[in-house]
C-alpha positions as CSV (number, residue, x, y, z in Angstrom):
1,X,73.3,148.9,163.5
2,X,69.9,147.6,164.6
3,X,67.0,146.1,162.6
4,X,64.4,146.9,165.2
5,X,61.4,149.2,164.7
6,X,59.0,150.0,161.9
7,X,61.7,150.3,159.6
8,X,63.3,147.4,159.3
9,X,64.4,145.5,155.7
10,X,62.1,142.3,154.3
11,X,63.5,139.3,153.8
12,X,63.7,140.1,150.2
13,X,66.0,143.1,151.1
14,X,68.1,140.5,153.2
15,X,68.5,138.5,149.9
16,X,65.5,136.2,149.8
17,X,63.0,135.7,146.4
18,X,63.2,139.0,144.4
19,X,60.7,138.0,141.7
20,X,57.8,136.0,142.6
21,X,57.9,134.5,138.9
22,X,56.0,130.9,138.8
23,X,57.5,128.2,137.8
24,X,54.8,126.8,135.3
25,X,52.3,128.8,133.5
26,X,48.7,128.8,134.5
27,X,45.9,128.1,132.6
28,X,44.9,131.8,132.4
29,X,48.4,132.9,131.4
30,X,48.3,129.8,129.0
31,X,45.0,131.3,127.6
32,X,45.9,135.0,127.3
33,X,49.1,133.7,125.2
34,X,46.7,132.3,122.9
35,X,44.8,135.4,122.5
36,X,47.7,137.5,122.1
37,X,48.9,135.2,119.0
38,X,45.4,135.1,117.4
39,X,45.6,139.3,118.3
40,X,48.5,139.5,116.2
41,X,47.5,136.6,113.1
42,X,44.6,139.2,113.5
43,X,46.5,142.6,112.9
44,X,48.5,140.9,109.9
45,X,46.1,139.8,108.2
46,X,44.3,143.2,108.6
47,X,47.4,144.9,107.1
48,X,47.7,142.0,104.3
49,X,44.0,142.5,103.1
50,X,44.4,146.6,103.1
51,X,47.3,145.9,100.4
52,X,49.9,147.3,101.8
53,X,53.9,145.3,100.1
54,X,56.5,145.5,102.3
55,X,59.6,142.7,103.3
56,X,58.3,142.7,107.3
57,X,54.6,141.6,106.2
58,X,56.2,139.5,103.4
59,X,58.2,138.0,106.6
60,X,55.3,137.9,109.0
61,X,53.0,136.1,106.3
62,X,55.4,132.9,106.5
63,X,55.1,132.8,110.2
64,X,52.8,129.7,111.7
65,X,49.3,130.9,112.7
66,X,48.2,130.5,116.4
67,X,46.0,127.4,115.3
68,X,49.1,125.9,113.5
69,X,51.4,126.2,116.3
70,X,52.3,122.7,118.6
71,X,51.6,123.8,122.0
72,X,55.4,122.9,122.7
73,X,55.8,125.9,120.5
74,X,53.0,128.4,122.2
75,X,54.5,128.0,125.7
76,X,58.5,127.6,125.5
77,X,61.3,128.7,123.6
78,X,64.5,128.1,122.2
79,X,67.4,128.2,125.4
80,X,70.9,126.8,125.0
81,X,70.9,126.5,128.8
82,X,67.8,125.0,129.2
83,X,67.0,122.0,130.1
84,X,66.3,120.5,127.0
85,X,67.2,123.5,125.1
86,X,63.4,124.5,125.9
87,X,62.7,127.5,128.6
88,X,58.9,128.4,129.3
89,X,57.7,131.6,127.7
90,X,57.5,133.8,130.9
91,X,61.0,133.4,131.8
92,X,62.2,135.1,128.8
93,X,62.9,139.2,128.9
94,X,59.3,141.0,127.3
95,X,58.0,138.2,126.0
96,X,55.0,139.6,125.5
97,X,56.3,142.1,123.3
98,X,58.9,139.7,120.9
99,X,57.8,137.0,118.0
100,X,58.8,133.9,119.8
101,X,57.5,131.8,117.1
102,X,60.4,130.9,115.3
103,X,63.3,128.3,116.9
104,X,66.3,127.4,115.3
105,X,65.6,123.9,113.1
106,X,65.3,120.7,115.2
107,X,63.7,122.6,118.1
């Protein structure tokens, strides 16, 4: 089998880096977390004011706001295998879609 000619595999198909994920969040990324939890403080408090009762928004209300968050708690979250037991915010699966605001106490 020969890898000559216009078709030949990447080093990523050879088993090299798959997903170019960074290691450390940049500023930007930092800053559109930040937006995205001040989006959603947003929507709840919208929901809140129209008067709707329910045991989810009774939930969401005891959440921290974006403003009371430590930035520990804005950027990482819980991992038993991380170092630390802390794992930055983009490694985790969707993280832009789950409420990563809660950690287990002492974290």
């Amino acid at each position: 089998m020969s890898f000559l000619g216009a078709f030949r595999p990447t080093s990523a198909a050879f088993g090299g880096l798959l997903w170019k994920n960074p290691w450390r969040l940049s500023s930007t990324r930092k800053a559109r977390v930040r937006q995205r939890l001040r989006d959603v403080d947003t929507v709840i408090e919208t929901i809140r004011a129209s008067g709707v009762q329910c045991r989810a928004l009774d939930r969401d209300l005891r959440l921290p706001k974006e403003q009371e968050m430590h930035p520990r708690d804005k950027y990482t979250v819980f991992s038993p295998t991380g170092v630390n037991f802390r794992k930055s915010v983009h490694k985790v699966p969707k993280w832009t879609r789950k409420t990563l605001r809660v950690n287990p106490r002492g974290f």
